[in-house]
C-alpha positions in Angstrom: 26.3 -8.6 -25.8 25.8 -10.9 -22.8 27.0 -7.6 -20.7 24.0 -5.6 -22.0 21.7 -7.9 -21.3 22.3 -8.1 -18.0 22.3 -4.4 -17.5 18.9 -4.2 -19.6 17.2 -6.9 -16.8 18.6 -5.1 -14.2 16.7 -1.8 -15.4 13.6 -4.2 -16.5 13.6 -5.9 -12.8 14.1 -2.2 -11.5 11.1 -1.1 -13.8 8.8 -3.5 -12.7 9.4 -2.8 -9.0 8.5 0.8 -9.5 5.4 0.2 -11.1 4.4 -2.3 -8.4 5.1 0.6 -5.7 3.1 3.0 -7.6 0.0 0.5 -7.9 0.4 -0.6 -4.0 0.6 3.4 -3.2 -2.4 3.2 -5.2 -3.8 0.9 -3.4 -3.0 2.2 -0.2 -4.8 5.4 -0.8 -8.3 3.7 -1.9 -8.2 1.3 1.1 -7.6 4.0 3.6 -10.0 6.4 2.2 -12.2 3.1 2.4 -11.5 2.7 5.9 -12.0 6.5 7.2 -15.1 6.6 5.1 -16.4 3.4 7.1 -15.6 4.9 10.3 -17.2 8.4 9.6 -20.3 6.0 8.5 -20.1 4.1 12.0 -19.7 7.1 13.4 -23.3 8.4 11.7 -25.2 5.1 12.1 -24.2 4.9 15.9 -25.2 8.5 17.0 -28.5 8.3 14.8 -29.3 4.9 16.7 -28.1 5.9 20.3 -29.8 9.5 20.2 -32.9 7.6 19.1 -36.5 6.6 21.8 -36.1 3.5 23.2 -33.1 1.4 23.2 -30.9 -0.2 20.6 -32.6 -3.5 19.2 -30.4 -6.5 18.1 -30.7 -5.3 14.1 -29.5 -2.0 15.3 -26.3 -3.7 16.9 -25.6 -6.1 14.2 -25.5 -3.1 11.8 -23.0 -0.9 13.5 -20.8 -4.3 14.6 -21.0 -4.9 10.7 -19.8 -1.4 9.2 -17.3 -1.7 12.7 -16.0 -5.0 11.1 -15.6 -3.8 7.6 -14.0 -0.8 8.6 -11.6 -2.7 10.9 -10.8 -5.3 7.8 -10.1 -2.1 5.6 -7.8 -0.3 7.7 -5.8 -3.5 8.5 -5.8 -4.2 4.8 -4.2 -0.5 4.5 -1.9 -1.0 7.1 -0.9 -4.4 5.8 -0.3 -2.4 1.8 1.7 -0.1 3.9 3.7 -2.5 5.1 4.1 -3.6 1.1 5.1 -0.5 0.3 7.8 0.6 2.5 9.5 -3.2 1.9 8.9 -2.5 -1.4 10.9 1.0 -1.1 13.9 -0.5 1.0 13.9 -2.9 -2.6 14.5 0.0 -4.6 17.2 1.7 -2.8 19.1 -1.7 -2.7 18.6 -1.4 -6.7 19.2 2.0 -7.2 23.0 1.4 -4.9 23.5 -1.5 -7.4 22.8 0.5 -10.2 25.3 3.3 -9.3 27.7 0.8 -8.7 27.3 -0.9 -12.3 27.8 2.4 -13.5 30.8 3.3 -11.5 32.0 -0.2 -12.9 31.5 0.4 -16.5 32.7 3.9 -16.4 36.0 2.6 -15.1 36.4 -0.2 -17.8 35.6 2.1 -20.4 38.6 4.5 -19.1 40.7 1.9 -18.7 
């Protein structure tokens, strides 16, 4: 009995992990959609400004250093859940090799 339980927190530990990379993968999408969205707005805002008469006024450069800012924190924030995700990855092929190897184990005892 205390065999199967072990085996059964394994898989429980290995379900868990999954479900975390799927919600950081998640994640990862929004705050890089986030981020390119942000940019394309920048983007907008400056060339609407810059092509305007007359010169940029300190409002007009607080804005774009604003949507600049947020769009920097977002794609760091991506970067950072990508980061996550690929540690998170290297976990599950560490499981996954210790899961074929309980396997191979028990298959053996049984056959013994």
């Amino acid at each position: 009995m205390e065999y199967n339980a072990s085996i059964d927190a394994v898989y429980d530990a290995v379900e868990r992990i999954e479900q975390q990379r799927k919600r950081l993968a998640r994640n990862l999408m929004a705050l890089s959609i986030s981020a390119l969205l942000g940019l394309v707005v920048n983007t907008f805002v400056f060339m609407i400004f810059s092509h305007q008469k007359g010169s940029l006024n300190n409002m007009t450069i607080a804005l774009i250093m604003l949507i600049f800012l947020v769009c920097m924190v977002l794609s760091g924030l991506a970067i950072r859940k990508f980061i996550l995700l690929k540690k998170f990855e290297q976990r599950l092929n560490h499981f996954g090799e210790l899961e074929e190897t309980i396997c191979d184990e028990v298959l053996k005892h049984h056959l013994d």
